[in-house]
N, C-alpha and C positions, 0 to 999 in steps of 0.2 A: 214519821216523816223524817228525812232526812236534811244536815246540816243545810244544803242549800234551799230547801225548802222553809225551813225556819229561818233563817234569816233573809227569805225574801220577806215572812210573813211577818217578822218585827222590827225589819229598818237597820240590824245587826250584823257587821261582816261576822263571815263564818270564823276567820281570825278573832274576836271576839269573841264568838261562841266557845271555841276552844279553851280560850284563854278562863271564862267562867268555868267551866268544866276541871281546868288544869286547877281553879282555886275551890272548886266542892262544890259550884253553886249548879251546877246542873250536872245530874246523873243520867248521861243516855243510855242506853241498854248496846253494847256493842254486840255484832251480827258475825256471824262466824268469817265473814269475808271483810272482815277488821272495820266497815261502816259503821256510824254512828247513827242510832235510832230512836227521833226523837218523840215524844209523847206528846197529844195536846197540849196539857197544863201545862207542859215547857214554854208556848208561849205567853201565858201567863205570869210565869217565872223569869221570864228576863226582861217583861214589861215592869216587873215589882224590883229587880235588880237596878232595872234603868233609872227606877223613881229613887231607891235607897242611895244609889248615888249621884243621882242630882240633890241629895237633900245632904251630902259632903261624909257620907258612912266610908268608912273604905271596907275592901270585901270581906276583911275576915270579919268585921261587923256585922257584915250582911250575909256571912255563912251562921252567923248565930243566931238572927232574925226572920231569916227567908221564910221558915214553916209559921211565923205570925203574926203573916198577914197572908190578905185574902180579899177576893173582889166583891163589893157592894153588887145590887142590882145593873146599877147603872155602871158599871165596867170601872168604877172606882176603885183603887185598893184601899184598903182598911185597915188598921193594924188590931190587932189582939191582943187584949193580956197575958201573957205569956213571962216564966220562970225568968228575972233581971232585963226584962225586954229596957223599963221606965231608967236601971240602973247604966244600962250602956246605952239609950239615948241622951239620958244624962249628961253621962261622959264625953259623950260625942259633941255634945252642945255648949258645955266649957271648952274644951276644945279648940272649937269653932270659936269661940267667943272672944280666945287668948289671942288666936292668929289673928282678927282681926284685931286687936286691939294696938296689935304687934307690927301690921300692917298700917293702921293710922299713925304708929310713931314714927314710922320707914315716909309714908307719906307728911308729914309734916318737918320731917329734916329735908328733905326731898322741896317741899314748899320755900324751907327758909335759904337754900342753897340756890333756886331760883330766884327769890328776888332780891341775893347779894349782888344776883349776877347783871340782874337789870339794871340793879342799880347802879353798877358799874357801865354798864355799859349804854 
């Protein structure tokens, strides 16, 4: 299938699609007339892209993860156990963990700067 085929079929501008591609996460088969050629499972692959980063991976996480995971029956992804998969989820979820925490101090200066200001005013 081609780019614009694929991102009819996963909701993906084709700017996107490239964009994974330019970072590893999809490999399409180029055609001697410079098109890009893409495979079923490719939509699968940028439905499991789309979920790794709504879950806050950024891609080169998710160039290290993409081969594990895989879809349940029910069109779930699944992850797998797979070689440091647990170590850079891990990592990923301190992280996250920090920026939030880092976040709640930005919002709580944030809090007490509004009500000097009410109070003033």
């Amino acid at each position: 299938m081609r780019i614009g085929d694929l991102a009819h079929e996963t909701g993906v501008s084709r700017r996107l699609l490239r964009y994974y591609e330019e970072q590893g996460l999809l490999r399409p088969v180029r055609l001697p007339n410079g098109y890009r050629e893409y495979r079923e499972s490719d939509v699968a692959a940028v439905r499991h892209i789309r979920t790794l980063l709504a879950a806050g991976l950024p891609t080169a996480v998710i160039g290290r993860l993409l081969d594990c995971v895989h879809d349940d029956e029910g069109g779930r992804m699944v992850p797998m156990a797979c070689p440091g998969m647990i170590t850079h989820l891990r990592r990923e979820r301190q992280r996250i963990t920090e920026t939030i925490e880092r976040l709640q101090t930005s919002q709580q200066h944030l809090d007490t700067m509004l009500a000097t200001v009410r109070d003033q005013a």
